[in-house]
PDB file of N, CA, C and O in Angstrom, chain B, residues numbered from 101:
ATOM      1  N   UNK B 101      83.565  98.812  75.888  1.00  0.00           N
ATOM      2  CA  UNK B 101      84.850  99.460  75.735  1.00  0.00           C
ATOM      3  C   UNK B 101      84.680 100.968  75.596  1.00  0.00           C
ATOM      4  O   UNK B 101      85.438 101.733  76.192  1.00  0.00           O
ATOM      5  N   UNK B 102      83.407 101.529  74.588  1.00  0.00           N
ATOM      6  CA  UNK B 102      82.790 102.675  74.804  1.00  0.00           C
ATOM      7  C   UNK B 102      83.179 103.727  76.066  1.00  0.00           C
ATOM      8  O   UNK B 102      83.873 104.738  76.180  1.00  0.00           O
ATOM      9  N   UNK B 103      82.262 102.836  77.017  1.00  0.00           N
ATOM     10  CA  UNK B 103      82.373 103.283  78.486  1.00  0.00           C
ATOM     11  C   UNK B 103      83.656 103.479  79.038  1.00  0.00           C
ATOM     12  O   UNK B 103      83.854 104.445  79.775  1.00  0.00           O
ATOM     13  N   UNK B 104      84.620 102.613  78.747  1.00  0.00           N
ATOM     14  CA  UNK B 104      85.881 102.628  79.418  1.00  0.00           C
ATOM     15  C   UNK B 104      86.437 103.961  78.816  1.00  0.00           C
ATOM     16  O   UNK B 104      86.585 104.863  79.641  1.00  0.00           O
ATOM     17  N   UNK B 105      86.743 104.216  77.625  1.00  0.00           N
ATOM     18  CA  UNK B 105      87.080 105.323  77.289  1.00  0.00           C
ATOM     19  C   UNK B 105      86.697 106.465  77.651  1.00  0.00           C
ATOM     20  O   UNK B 105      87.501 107.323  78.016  1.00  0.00           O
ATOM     21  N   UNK B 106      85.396 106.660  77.607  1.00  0.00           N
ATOM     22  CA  UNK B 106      84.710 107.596  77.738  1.00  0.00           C
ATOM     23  C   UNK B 106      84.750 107.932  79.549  1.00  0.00           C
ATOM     24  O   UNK B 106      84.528 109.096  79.884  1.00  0.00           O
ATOM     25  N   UNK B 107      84.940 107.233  80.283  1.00  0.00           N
ATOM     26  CA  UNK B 107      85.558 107.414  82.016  1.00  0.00           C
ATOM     27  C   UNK B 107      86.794 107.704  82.155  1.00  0.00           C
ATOM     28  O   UNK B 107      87.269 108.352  83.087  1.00  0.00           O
ATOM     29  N   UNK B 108      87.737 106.954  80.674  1.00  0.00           N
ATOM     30  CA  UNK B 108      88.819 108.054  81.443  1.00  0.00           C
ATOM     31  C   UNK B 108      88.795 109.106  80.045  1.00  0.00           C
ATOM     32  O   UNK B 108      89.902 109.640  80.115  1.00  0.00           O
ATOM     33  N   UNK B 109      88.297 109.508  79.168  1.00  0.00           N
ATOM     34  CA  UNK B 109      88.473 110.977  79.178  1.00  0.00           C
ATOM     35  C   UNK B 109      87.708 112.071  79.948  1.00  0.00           C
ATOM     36  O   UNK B 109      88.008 113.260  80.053  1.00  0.00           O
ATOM     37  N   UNK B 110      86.753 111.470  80.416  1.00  0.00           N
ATOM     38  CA  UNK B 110      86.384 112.466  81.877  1.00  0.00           C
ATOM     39  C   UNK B 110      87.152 112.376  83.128  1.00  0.00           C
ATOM     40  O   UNK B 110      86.935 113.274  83.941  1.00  0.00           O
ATOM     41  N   UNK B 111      87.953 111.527  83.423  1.00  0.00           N
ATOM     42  CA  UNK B 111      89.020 111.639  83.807  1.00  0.00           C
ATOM     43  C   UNK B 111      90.202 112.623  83.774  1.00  0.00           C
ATOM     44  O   UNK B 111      90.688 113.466  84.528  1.00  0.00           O
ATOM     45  N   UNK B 112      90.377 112.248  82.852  1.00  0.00           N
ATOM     46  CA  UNK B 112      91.521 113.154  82.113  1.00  0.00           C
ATOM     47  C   UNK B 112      91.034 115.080  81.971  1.00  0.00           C
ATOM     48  O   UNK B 112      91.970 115.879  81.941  1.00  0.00           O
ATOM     49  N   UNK B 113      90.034 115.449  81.920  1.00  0.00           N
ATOM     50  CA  UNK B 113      89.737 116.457  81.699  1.00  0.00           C
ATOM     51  C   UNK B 113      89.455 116.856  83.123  1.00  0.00           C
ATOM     52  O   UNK B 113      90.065 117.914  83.278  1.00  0.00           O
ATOM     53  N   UNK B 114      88.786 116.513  84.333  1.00  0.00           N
ATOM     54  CA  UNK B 114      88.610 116.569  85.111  1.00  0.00           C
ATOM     55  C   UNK B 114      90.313 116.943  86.236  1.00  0.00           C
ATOM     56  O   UNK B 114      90.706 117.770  87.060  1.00  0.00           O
ATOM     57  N   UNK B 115      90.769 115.797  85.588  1.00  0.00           N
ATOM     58  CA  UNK B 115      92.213 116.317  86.043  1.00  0.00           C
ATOM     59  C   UNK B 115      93.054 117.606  86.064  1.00  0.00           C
ATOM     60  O   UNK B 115      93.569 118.193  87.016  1.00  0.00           O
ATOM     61  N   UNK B 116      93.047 117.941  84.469  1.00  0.00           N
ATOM     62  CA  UNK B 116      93.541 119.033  83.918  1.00  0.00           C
ATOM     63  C   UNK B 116      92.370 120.208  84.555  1.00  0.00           C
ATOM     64  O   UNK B 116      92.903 121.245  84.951  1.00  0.00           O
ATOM     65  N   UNK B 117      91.399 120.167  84.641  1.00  0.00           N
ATOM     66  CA  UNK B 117      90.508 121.109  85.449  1.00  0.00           C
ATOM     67  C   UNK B 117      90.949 121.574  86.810  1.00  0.00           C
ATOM     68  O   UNK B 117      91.103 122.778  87.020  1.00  0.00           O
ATOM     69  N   UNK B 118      91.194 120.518  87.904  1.00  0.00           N
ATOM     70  CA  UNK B 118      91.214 120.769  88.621  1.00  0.00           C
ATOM     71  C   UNK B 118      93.084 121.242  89.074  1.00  0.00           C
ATOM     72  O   UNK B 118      93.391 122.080  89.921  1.00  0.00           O
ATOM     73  N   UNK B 119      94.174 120.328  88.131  1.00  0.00           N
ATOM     74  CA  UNK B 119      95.371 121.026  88.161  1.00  0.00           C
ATOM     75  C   UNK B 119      95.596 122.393  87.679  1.00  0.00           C
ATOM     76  O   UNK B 119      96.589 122.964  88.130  1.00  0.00           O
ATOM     77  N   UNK B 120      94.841 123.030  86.830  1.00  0.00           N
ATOM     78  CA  UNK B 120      94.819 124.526  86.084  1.00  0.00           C
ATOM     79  C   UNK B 120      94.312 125.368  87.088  1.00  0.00           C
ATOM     80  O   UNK B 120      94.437 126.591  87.040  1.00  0.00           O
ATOM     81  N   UNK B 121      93.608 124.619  88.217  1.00  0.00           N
ATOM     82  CA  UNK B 121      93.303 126.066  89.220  1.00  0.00           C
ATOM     83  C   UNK B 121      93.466 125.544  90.484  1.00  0.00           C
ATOM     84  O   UNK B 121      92.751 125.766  91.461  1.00  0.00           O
ATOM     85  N   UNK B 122      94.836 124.554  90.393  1.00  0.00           N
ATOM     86  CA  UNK B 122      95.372 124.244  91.583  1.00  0.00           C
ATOM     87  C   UNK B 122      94.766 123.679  92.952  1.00  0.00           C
ATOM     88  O   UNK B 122      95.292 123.739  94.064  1.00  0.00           O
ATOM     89  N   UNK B 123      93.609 123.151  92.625  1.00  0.00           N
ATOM     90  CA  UNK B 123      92.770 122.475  93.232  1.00  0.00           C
ATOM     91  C   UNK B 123      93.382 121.141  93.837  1.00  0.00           C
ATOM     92  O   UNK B 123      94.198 120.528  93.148  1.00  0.00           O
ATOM     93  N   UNK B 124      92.978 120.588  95.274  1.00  0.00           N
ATOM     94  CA  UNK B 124      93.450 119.333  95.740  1.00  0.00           C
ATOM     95  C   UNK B 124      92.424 118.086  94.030  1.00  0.00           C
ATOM     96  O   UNK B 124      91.276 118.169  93.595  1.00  0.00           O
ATOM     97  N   UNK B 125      93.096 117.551  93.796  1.00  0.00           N
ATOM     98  CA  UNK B 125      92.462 116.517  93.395  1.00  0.00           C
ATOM     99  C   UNK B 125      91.641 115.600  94.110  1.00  0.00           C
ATOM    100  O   UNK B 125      92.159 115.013  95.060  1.00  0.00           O
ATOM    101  N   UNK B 126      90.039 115.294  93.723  1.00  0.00           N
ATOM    102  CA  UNK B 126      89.303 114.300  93.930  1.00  0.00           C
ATOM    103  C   UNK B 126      89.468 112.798  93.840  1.00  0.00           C
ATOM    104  O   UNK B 126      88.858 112.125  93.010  1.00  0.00           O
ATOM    105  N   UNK B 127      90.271 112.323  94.677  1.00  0.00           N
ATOM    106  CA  UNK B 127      91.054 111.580  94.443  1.00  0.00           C
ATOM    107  C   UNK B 127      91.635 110.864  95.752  1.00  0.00           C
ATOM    108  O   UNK B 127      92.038 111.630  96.627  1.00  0.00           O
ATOM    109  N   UNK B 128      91.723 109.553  95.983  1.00  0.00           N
ATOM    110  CA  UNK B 128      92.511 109.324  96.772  1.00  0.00           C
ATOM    111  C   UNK B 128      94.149 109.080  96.488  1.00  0.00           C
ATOM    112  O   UNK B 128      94.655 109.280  95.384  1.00  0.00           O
ATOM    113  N   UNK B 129      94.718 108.725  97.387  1.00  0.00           N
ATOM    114  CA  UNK B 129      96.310 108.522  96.630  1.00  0.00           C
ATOM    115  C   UNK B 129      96.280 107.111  95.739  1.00  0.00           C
ATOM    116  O   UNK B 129      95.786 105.985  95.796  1.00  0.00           O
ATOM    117  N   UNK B 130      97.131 107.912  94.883  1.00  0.00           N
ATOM    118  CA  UNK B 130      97.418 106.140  93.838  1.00  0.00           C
ATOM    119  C   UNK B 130      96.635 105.009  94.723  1.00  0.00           C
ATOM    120  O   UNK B 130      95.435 104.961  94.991  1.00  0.00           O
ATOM    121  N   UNK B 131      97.609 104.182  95.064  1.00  0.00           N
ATOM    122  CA  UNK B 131      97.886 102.785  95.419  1.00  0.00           C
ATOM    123  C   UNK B 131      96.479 102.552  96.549  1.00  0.00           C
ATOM    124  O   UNK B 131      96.042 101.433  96.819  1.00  0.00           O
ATOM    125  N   UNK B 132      95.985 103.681  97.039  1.00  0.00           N
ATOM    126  CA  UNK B 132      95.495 102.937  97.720  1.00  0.00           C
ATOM    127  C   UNK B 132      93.598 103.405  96.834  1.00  0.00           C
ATOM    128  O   UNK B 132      92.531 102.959  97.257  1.00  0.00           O
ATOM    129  N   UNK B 133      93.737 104.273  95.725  1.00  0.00           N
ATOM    130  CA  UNK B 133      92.815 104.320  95.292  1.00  0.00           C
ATOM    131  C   UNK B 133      92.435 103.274  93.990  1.00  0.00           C
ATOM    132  O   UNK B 133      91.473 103.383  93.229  1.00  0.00           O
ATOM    133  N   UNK B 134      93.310 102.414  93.982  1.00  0.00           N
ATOM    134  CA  UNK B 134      93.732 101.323  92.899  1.00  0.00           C
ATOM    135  C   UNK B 134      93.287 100.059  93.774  1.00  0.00           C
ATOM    136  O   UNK B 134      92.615  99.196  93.209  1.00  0.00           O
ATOM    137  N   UNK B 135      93.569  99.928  94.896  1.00  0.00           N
ATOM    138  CA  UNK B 135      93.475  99.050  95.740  1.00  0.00           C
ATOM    139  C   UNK B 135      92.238  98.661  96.012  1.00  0.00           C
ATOM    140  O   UNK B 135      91.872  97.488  95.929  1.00  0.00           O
ATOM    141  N   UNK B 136      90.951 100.354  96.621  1.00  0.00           N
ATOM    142  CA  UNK B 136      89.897 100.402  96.412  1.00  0.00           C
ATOM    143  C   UNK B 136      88.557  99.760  95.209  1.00  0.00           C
ATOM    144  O   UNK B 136      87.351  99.511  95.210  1.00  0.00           O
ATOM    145  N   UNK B 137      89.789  99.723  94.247  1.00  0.00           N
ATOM    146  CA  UNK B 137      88.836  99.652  92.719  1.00  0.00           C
ATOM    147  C   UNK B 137      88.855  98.051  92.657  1.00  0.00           C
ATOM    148  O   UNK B 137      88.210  97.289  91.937  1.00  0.00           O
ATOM    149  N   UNK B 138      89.745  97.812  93.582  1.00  0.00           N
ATOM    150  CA  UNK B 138      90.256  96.601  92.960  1.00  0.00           C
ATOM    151  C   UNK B 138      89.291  95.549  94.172  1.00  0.00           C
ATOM    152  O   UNK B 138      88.800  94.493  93.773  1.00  0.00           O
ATOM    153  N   UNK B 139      89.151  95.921  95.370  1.00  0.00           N
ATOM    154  CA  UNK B 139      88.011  95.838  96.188  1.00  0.00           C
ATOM    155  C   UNK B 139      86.839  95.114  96.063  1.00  0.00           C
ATOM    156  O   UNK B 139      86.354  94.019  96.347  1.00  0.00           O
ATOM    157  N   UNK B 140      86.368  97.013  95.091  1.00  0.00           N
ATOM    158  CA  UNK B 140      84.662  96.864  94.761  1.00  0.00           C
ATOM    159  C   UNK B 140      84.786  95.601  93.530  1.00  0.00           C
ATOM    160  O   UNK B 140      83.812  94.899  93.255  1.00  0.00           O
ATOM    161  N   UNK B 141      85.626  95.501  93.106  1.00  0.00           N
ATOM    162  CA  UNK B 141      85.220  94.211  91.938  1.00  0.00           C
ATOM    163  C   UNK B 141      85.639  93.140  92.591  1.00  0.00           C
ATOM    164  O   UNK B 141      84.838  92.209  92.509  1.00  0.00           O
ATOM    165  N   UNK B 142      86.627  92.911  93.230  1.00  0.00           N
ATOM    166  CA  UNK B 142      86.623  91.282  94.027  1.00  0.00           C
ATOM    167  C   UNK B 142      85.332  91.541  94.674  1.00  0.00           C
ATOM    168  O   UNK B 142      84.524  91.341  93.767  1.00  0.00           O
ATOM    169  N   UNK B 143      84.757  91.833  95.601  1.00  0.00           N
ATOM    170  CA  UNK B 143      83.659  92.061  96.413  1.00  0.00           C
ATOM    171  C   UNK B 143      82.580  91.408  94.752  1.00  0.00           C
ATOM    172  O   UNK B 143      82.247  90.230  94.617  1.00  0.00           O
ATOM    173  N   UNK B 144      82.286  92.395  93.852  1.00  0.00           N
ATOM    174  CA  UNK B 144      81.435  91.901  92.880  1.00  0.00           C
ATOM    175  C   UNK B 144      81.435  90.210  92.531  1.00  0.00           C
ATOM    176  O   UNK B 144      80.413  89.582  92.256  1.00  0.00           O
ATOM    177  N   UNK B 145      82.394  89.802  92.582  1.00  0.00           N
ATOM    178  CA  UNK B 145      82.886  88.789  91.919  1.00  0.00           C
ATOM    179  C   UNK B 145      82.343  87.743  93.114  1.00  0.00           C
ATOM    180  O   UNK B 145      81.545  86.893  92.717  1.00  0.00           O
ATOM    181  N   UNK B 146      82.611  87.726  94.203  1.00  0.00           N
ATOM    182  CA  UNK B 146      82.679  87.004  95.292  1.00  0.00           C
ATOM    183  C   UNK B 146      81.497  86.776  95.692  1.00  0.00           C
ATOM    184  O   UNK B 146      81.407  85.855  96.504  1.00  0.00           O
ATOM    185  N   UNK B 147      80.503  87.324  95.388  1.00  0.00           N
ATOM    186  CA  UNK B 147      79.120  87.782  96.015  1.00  0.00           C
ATOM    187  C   UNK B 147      78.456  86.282  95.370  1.00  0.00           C
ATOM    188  O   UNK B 147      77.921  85.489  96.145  1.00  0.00           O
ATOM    189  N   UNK B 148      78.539  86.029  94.079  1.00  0.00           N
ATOM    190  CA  UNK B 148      77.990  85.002  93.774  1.00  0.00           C
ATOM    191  C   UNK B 148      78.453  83.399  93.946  1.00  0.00           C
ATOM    192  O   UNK B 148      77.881  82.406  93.496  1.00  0.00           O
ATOM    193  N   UNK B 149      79.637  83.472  94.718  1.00  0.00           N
ATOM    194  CA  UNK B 149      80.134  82.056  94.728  1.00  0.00           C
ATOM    195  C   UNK B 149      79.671  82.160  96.098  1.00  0.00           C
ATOM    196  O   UNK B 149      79.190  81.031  96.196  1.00  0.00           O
ATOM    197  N   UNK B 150      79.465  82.710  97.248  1.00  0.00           N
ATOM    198  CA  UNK B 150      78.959  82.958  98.439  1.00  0.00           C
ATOM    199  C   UNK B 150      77.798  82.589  98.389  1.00  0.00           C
ATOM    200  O   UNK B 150      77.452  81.527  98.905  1.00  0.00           O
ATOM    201  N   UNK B 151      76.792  83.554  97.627  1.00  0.00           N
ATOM    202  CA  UNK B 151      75.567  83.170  97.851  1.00  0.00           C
ATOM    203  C   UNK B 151      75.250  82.192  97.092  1.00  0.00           C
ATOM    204  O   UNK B 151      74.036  82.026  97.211  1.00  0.00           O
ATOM    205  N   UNK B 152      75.815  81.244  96.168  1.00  0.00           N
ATOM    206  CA  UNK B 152      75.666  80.058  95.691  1.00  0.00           C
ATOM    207  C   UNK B 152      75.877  78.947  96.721  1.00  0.00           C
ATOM    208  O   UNK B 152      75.288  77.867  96.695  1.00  0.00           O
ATOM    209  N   UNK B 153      76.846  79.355  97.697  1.00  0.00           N
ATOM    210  CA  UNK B 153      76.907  78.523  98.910  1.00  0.00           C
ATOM    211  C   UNK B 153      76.378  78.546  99.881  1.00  0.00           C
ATOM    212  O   UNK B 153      76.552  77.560 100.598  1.00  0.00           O
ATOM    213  N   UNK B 154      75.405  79.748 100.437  1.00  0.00           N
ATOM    214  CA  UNK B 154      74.770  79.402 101.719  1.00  0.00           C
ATOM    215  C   UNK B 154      72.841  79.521 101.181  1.00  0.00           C
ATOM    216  O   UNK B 154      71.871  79.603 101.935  1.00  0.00           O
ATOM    217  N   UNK B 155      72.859  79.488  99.700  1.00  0.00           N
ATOM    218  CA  UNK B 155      71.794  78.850  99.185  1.00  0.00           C
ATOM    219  C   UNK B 155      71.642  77.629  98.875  1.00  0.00           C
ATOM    220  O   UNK B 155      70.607  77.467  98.229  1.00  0.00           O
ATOM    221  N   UNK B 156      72.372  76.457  99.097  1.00  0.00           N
ATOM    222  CA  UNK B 156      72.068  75.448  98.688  1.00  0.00           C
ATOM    223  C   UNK B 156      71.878  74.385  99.711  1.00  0.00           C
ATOM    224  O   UNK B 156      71.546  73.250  99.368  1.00  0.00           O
TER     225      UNK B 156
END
């Protein structure tokens, strides 16, 4: 939980960094950078019921 916090207050500061000198944000748009996240962890998740199946 540590970690979680601690990603988004570098988040959060990173933000305010880059809005204070009007910088594009590092960032993709919302929805589809939510979408992304949401991706890499189905992908995580999936990896082992897969290779539980074409190992056996």
């Amino acid at each position: 939980m540590a970690v979680a916090f601690a990603s988004l207050g570098t988040g959060l500061i990173v933000g305010l960094i880059f809005t204070a000198f009007k910088l594009p944000l590092p960032a993709p748009p919302v929805f589809a950078g939510i979408m992304g996240i949401f991706g890499i962890w189905a992908g995580s998740e999936l990896w082992p019921f897969l290779a539980g199946i074409f190992t056996k």
